[in-house]
PQR file of N, CA, C, O and H, with PARSE charges and radii, in Angstrom:
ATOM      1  N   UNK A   1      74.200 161.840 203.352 -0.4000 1.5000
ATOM      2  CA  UNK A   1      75.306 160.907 203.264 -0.0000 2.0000
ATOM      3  C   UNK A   1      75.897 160.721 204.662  0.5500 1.7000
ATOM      4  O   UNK A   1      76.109 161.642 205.450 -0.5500 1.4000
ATOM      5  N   UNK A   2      76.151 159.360 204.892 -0.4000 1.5000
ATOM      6  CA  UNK A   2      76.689 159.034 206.507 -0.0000 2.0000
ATOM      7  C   UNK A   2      78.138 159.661 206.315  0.5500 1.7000
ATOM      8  O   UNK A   2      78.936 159.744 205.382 -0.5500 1.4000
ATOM      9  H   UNK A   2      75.979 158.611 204.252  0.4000 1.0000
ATOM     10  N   UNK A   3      78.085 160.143 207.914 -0.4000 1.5000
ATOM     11  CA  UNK A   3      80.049 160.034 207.995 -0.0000 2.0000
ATOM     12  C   UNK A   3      80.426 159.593 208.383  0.5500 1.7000
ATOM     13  O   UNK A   3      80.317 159.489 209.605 -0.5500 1.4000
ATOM     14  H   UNK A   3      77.436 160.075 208.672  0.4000 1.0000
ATOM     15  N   UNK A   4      81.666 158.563 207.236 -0.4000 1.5000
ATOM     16  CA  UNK A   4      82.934 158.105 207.284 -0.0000 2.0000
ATOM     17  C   UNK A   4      83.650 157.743 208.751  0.5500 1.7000
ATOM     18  O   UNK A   4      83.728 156.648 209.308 -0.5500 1.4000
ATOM     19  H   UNK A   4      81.755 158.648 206.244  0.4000 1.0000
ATOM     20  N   UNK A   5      84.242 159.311 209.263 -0.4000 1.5000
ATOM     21  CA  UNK A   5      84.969 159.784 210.058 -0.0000 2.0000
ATOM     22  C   UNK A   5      84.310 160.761 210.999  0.5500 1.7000
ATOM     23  O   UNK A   5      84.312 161.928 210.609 -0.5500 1.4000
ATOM     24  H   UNK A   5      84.179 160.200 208.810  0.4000 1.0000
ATOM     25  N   UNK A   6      83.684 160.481 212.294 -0.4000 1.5000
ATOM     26  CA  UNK A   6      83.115 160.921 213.351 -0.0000 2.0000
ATOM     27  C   UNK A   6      83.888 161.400 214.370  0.5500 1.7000
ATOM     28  O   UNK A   6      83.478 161.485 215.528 -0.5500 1.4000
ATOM     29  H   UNK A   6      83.683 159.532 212.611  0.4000 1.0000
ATOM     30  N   UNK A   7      84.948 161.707 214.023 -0.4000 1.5000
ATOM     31  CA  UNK A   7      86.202 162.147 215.446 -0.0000 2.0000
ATOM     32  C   UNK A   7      84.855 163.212 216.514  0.5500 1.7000
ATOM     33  O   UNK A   7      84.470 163.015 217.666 -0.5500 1.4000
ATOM     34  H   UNK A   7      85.281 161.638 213.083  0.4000 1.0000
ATOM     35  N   UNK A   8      84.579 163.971 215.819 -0.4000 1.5000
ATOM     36  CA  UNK A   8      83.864 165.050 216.736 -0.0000 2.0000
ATOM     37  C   UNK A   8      82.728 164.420 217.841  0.5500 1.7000
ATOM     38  O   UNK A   8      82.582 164.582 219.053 -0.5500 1.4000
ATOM     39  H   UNK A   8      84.892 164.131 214.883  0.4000 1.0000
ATOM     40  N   UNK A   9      81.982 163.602 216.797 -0.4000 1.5000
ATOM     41  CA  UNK A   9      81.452 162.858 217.683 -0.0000 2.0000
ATOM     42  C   UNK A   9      81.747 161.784 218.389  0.5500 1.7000
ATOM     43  O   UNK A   9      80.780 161.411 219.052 -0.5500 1.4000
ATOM     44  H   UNK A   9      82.100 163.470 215.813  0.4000 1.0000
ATOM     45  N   UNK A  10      82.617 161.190 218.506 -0.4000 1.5000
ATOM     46  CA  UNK A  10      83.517 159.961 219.340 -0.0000 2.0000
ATOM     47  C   UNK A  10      84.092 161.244 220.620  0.5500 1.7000
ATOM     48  O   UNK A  10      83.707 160.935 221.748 -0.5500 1.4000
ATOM     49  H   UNK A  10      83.403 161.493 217.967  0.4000 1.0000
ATOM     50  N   UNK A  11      84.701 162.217 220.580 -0.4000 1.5000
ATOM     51  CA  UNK A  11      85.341 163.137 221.540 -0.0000 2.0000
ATOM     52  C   UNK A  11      84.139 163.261 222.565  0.5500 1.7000
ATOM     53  O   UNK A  11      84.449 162.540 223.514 -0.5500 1.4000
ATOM     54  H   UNK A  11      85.014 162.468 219.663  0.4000 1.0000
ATOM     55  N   UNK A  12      82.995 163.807 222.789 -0.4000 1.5000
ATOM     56  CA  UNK A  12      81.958 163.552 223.262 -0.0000 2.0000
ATOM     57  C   UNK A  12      81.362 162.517 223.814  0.5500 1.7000
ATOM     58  O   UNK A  12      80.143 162.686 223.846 -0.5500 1.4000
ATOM     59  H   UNK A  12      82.743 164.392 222.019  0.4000 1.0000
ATOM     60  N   UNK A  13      81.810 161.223 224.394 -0.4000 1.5000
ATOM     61  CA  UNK A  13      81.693 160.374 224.716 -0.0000 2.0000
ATOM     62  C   UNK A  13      80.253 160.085 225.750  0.5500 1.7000
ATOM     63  O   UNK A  13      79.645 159.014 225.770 -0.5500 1.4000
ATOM     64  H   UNK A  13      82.800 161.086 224.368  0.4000 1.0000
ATOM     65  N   UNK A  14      79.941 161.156 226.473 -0.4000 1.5000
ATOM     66  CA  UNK A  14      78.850 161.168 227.286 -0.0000 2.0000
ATOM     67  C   UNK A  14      77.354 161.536 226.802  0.5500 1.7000
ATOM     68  O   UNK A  14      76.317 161.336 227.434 -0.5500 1.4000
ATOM     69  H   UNK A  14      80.435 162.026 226.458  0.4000 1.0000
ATOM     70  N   UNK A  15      77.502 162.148 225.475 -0.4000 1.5000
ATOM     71  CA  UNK A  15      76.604 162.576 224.891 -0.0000 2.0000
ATOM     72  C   UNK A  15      75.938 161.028 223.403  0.5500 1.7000
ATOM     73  O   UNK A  15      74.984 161.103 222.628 -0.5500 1.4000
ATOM     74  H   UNK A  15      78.345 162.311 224.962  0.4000 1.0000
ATOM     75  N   UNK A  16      76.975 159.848 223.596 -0.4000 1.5000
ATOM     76  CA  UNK A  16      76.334 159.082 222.393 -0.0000 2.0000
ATOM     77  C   UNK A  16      75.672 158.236 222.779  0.5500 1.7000
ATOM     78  O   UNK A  16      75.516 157.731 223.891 -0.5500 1.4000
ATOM     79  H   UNK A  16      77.750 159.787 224.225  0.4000 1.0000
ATOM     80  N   UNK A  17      75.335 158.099 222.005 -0.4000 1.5000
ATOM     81  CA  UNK A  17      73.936 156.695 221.850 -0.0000 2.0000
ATOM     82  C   UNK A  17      74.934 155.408 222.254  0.5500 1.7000
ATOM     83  O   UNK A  17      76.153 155.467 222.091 -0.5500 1.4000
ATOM     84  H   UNK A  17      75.461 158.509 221.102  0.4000 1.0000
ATOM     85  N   UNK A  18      74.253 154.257 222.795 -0.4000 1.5000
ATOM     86  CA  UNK A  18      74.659 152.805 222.912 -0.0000 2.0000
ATOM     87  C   UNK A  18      75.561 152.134 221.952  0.5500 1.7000
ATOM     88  O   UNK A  18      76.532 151.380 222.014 -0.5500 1.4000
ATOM     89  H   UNK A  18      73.263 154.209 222.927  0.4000 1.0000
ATOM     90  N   UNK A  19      74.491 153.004 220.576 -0.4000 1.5000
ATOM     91  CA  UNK A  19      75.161 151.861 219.491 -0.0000 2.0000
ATOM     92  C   UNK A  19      76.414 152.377 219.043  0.5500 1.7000
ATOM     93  O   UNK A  19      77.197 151.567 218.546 -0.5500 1.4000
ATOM     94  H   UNK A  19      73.702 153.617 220.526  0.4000 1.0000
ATOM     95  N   UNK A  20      76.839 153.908 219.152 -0.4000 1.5000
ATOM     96  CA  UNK A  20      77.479 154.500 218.707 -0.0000 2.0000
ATOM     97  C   UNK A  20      78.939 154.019 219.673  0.5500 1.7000
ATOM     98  O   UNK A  20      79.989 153.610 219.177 -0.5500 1.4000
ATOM     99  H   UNK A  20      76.203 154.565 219.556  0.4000 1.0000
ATOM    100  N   UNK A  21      78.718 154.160 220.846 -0.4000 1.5000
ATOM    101  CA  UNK A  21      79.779 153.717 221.692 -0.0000 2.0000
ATOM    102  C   UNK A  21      79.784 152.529 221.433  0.5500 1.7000
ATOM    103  O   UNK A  21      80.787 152.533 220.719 -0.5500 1.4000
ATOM    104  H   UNK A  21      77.865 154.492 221.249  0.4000 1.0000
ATOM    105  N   UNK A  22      79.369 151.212 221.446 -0.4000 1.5000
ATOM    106  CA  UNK A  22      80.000 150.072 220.614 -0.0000 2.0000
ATOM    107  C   UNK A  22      80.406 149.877 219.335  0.5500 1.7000
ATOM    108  O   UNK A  22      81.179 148.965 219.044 -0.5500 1.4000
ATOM    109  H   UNK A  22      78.554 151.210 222.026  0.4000 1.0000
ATOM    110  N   UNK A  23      79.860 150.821 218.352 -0.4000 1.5000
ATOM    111  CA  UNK A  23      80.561 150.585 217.212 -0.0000 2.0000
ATOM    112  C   UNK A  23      82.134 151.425 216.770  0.5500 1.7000
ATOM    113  O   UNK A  23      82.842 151.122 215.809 -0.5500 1.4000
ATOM    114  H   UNK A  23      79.232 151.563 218.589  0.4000 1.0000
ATOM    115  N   UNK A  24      82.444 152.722 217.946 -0.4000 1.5000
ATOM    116  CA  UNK A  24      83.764 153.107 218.556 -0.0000 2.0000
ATOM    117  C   UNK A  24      84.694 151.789 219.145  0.5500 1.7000
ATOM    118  O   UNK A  24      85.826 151.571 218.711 -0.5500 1.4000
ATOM    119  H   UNK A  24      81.869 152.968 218.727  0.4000 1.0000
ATOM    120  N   UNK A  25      84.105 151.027 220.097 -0.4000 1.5000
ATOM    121  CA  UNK A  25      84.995 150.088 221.039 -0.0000 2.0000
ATOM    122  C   UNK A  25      85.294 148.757 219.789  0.5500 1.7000
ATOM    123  O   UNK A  25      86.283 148.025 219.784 -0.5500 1.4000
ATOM    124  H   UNK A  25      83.186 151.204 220.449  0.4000 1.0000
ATOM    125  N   UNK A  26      83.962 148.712 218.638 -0.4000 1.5000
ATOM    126  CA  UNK A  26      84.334 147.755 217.735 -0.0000 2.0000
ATOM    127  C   UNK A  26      85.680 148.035 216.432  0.5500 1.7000
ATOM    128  O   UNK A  26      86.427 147.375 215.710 -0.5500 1.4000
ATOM    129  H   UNK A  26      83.158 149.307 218.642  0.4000 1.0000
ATOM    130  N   UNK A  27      85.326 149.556 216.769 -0.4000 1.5000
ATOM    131  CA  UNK A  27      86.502 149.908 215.504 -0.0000 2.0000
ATOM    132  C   UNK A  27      88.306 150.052 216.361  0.5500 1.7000
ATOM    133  O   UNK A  27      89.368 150.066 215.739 -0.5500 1.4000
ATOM    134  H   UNK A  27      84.718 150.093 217.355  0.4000 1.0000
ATOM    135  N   UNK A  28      88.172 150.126 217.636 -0.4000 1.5000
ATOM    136  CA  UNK A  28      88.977 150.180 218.444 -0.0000 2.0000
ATOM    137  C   UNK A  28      90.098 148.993 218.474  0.5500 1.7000
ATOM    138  O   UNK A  28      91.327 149.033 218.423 -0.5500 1.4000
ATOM    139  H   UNK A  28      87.309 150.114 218.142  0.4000 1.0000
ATOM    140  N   UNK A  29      89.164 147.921 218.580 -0.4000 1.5000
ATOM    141  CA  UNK A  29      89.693 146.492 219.083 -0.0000 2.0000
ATOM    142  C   UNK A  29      89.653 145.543 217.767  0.5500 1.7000
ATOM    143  O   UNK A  29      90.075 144.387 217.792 -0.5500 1.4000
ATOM    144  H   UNK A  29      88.165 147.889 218.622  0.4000 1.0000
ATOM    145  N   UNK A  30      89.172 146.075 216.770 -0.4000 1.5000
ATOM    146  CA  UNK A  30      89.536 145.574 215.411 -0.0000 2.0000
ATOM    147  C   UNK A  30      91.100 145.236 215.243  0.5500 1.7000
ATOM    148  O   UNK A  30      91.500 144.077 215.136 -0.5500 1.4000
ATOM    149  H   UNK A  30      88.829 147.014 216.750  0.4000 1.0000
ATOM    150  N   UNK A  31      91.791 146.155 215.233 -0.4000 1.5000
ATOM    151  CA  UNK A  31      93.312 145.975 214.739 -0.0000 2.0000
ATOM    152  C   UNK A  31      93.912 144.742 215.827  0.5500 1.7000
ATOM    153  O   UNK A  31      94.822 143.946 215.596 -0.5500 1.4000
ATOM    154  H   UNK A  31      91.466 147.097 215.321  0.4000 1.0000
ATOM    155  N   UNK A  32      93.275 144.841 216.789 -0.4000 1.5000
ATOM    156  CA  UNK A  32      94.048 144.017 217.261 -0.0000 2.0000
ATOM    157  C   UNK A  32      93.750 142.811 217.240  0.5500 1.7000
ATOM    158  O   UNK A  32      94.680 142.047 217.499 -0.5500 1.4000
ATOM    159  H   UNK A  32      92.535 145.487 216.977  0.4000 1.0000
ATOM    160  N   UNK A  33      92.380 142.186 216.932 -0.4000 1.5000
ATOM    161  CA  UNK A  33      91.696 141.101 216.693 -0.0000 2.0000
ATOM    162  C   UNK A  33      92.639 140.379 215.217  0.5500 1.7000
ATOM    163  O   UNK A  33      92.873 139.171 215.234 -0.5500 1.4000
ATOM    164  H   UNK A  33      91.624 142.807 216.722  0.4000 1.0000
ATOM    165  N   UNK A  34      93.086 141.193 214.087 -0.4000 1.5000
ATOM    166  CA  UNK A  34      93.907 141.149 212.858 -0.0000 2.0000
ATOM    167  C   UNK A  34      94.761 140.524 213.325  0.5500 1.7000
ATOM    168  O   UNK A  34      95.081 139.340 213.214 -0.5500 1.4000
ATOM    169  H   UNK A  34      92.896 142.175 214.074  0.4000 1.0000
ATOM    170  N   UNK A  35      95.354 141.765 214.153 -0.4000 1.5000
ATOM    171  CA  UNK A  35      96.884 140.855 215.024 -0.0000 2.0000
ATOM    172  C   UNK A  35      96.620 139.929 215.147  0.5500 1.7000
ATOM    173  O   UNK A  35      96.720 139.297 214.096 -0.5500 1.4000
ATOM    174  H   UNK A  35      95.094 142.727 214.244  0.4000 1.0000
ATOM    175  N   UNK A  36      96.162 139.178 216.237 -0.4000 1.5000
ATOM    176  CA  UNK A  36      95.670 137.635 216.460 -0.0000 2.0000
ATOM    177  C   UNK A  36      95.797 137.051 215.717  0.5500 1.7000
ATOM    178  O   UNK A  36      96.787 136.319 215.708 -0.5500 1.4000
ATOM    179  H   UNK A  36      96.081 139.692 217.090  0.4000 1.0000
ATOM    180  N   UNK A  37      94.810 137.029 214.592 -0.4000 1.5000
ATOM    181  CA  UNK A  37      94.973 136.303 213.498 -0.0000 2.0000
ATOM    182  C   UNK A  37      96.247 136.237 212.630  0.5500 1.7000
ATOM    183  O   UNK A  37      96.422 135.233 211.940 -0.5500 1.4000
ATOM    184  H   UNK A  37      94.006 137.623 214.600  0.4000 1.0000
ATOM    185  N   UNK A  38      97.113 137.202 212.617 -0.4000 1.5000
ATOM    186  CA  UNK A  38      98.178 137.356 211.684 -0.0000 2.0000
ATOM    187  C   UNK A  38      99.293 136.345 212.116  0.5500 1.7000
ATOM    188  O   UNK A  38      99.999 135.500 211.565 -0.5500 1.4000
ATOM    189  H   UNK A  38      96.971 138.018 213.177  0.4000 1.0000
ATOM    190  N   UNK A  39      99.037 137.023 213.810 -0.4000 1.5000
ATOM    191  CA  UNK A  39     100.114 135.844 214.165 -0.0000 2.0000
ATOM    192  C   UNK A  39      99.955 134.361 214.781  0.5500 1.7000
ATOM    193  O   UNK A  39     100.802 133.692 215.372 -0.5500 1.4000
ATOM    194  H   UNK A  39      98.463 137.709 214.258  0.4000 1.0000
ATOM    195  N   UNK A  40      98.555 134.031 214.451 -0.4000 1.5000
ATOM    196  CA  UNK A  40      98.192 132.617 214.791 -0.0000 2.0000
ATOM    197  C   UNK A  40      98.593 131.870 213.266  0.5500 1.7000
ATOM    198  O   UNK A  40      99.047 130.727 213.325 -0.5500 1.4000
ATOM    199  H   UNK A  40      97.866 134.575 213.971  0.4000 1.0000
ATOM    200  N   UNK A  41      98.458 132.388 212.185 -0.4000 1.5000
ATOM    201  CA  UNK A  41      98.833 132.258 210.998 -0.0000 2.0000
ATOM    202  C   UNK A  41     100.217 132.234 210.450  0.5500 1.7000
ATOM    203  O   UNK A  41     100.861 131.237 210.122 -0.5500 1.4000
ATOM    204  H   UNK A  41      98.089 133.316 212.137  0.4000 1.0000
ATOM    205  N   UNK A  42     100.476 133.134 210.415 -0.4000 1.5000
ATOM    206  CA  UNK A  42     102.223 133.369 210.795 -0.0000 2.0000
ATOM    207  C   UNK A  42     102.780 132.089 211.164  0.5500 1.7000
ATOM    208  O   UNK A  42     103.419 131.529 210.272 -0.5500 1.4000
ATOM    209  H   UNK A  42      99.953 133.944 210.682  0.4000 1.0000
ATOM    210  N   UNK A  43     102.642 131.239 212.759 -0.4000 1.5000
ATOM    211  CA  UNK A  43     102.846 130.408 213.002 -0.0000 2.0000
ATOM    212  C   UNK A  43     102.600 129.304 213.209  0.5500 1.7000
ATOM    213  O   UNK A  43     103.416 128.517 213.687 -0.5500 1.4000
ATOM    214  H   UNK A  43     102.124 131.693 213.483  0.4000 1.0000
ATOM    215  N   UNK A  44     101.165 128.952 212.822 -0.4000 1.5000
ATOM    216  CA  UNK A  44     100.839 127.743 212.708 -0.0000 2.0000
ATOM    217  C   UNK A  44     100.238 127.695 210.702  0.5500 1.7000
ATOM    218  O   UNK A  44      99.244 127.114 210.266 -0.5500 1.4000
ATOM    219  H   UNK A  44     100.502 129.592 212.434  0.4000 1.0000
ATOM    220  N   UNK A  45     101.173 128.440 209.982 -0.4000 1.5000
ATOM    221  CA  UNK A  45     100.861 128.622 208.149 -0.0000 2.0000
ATOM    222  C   UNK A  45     101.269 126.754 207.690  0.5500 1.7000
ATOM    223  O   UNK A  45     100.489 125.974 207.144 -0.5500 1.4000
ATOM    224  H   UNK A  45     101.980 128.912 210.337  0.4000 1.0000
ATOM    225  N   UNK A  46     102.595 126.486 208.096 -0.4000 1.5000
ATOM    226  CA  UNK A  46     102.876 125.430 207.624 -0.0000 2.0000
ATOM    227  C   UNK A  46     101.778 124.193 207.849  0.5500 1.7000
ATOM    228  O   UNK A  46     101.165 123.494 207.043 -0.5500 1.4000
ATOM    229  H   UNK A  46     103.229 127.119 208.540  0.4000 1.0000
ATOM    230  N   UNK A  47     101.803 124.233 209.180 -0.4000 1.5000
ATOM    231  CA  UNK A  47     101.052 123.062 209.652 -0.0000 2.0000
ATOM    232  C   UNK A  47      99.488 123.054 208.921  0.5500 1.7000
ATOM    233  O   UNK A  47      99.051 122.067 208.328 -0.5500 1.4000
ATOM    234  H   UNK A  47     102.302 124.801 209.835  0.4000 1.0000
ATOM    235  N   UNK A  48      98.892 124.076 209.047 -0.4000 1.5000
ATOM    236  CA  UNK A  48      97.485 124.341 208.252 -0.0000 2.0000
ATOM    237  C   UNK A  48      97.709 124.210 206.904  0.5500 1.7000
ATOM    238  O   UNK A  48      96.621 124.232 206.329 -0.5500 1.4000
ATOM    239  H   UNK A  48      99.246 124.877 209.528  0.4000 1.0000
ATOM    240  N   UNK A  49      98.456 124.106 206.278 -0.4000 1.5000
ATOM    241  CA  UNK A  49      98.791 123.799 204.431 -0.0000 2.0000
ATOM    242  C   UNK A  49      98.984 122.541 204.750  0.5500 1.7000
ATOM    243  O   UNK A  49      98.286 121.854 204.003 -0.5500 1.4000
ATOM    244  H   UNK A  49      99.340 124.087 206.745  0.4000 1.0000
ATOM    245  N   UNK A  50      99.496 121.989 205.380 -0.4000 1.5000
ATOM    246  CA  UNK A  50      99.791 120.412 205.308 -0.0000 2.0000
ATOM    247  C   UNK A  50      98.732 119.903 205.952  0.5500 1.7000
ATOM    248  O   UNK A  50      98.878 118.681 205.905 -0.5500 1.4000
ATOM    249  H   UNK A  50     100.062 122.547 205.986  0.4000 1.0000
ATOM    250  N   UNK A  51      97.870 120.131 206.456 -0.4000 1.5000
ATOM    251  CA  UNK A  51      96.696 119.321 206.951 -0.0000 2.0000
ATOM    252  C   UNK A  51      95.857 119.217 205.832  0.5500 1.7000
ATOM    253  O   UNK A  51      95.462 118.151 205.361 -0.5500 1.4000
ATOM    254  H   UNK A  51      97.752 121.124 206.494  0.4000 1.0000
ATOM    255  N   UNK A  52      95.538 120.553 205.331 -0.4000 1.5000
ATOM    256  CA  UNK A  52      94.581 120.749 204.074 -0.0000 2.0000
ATOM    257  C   UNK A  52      94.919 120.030 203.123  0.5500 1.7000
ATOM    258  O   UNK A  52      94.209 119.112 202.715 -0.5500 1.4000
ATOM    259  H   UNK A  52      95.859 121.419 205.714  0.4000 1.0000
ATOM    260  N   UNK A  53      96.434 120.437 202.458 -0.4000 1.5000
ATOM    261  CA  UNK A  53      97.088 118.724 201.404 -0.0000 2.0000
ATOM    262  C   UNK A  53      96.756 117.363 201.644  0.5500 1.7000
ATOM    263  O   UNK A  53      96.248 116.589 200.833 -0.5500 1.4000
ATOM    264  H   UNK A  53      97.011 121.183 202.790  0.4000 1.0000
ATOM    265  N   UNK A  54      97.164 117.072 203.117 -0.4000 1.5000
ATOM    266  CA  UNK A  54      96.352 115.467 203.472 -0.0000 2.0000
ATOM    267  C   UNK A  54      94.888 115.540 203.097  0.5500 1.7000
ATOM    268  O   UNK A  54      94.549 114.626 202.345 -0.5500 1.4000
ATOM    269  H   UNK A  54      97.577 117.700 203.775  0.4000 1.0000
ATOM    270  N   UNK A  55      94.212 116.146 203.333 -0.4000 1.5000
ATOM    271  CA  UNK A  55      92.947 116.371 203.766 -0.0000 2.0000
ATOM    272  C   UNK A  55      92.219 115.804 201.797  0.5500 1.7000
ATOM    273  O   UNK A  55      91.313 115.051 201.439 -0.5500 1.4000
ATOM    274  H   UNK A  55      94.488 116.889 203.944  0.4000 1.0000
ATOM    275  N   UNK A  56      93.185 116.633 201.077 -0.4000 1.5000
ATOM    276  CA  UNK A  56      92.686 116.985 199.364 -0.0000 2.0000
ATOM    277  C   UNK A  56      93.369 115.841 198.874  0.5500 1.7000
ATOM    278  O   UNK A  56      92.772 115.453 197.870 -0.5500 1.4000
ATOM    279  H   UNK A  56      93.921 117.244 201.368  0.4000 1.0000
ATOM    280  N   UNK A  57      94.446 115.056 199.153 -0.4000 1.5000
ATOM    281  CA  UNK A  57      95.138 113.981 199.113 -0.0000 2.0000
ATOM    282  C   UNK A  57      94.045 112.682 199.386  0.5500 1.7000
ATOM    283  O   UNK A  57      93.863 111.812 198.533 -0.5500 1.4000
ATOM    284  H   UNK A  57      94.931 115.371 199.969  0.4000 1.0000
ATOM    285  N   UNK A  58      93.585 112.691 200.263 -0.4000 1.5000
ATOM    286  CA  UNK A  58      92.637 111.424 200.901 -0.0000 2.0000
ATOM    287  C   UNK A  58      91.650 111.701 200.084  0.5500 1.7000
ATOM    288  O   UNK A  58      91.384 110.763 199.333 -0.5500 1.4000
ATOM    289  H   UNK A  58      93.733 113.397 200.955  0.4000 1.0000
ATOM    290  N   UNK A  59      90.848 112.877 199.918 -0.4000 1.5000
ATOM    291  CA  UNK A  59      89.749 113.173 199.017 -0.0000 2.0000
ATOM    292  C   UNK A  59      90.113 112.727 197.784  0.5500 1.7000
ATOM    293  O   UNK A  59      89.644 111.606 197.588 -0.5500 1.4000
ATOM    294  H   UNK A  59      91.064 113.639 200.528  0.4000 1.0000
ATOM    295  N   UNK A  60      90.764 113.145 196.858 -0.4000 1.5000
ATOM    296  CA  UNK A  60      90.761 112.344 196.098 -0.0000 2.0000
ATOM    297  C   UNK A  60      91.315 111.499 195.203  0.5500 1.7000
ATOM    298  O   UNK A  60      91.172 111.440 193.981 -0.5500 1.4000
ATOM    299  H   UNK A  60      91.144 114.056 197.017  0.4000 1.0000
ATOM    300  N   UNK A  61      92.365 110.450 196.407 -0.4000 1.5000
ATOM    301  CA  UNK A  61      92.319 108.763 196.348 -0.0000 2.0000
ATOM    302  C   UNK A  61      91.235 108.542 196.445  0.5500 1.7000
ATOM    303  O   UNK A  61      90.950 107.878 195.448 -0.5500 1.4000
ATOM    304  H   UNK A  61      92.481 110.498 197.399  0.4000 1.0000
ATOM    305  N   UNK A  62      90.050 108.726 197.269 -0.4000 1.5000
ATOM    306  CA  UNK A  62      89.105 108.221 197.175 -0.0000 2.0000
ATOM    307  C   UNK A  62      87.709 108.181 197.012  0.5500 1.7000
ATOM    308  O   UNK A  62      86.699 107.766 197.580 -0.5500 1.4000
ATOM    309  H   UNK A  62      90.281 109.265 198.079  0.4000 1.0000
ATOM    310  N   UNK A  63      88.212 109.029 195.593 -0.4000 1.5000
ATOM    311  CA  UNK A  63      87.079 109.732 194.965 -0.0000 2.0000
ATOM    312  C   UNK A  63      86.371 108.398 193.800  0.5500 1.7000
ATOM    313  O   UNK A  63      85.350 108.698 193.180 -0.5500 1.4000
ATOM    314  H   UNK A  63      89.033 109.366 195.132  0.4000 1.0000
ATOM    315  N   UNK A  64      86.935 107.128 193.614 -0.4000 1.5000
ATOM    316  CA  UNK A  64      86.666 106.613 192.457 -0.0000 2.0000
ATOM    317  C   UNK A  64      86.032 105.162 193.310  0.5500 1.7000
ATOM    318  O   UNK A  64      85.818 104.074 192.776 -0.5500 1.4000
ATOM    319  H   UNK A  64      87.765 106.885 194.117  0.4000 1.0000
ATOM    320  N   UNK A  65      85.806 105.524 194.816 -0.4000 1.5000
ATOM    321  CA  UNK A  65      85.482 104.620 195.386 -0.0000 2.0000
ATOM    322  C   UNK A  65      83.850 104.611 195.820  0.5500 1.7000
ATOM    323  O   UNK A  65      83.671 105.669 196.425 -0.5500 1.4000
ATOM    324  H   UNK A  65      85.979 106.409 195.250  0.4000 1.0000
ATOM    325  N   UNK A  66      82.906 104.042 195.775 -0.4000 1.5000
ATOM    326  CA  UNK A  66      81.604 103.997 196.304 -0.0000 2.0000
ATOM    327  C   UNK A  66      81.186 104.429 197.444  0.5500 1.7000
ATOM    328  O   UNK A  66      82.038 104.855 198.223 -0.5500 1.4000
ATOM    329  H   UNK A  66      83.052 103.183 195.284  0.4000 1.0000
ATOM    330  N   UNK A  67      80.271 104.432 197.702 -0.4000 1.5000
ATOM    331  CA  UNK A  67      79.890 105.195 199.328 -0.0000 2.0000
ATOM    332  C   UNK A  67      78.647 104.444 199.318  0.5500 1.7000
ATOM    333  O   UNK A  67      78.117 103.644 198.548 -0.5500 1.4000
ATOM    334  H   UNK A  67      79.579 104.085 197.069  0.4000 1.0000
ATOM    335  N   UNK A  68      78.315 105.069 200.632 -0.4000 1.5000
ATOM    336  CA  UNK A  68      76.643 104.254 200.692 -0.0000 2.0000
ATOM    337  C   UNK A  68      76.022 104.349 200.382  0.5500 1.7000
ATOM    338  O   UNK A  68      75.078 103.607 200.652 -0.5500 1.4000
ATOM    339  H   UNK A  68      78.746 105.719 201.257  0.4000 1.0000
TER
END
């Protein structure tokens, strides 16, 4: 069974493999990548609901109309 939680091996830093040290720097910089998103959301929430409403609004008015 893999482990979870590798503290012992993350402390050792000179002794890991490639992949192991990027998938440390990936679990690292995760939370803050969230952040980003939380607060690009946070403040642009309104504007992105109201684009999407226009967006489902235009769709379908003109859903009963022909196309090519």
């Amino acid at each position: 069974m893999k482990k979870i939680f590798q503290w012992e091996e993350y402390l050792n830093w000179k002794n890991m493999s490639k992949e192991q040290k990027l998938n440390f720097k990936r679990a690292c910089l995760f939370p803050f990548l969230v952040y980003l998103v939380y607060v690009f959301l946070n403040q642009y929430s309104l504007a992105i609901l109201l684009l999407l409403g226009f967006y489902f609004l235009i769709r379908f008015k003109n859903r009963n109309k022909l196309g090519r």
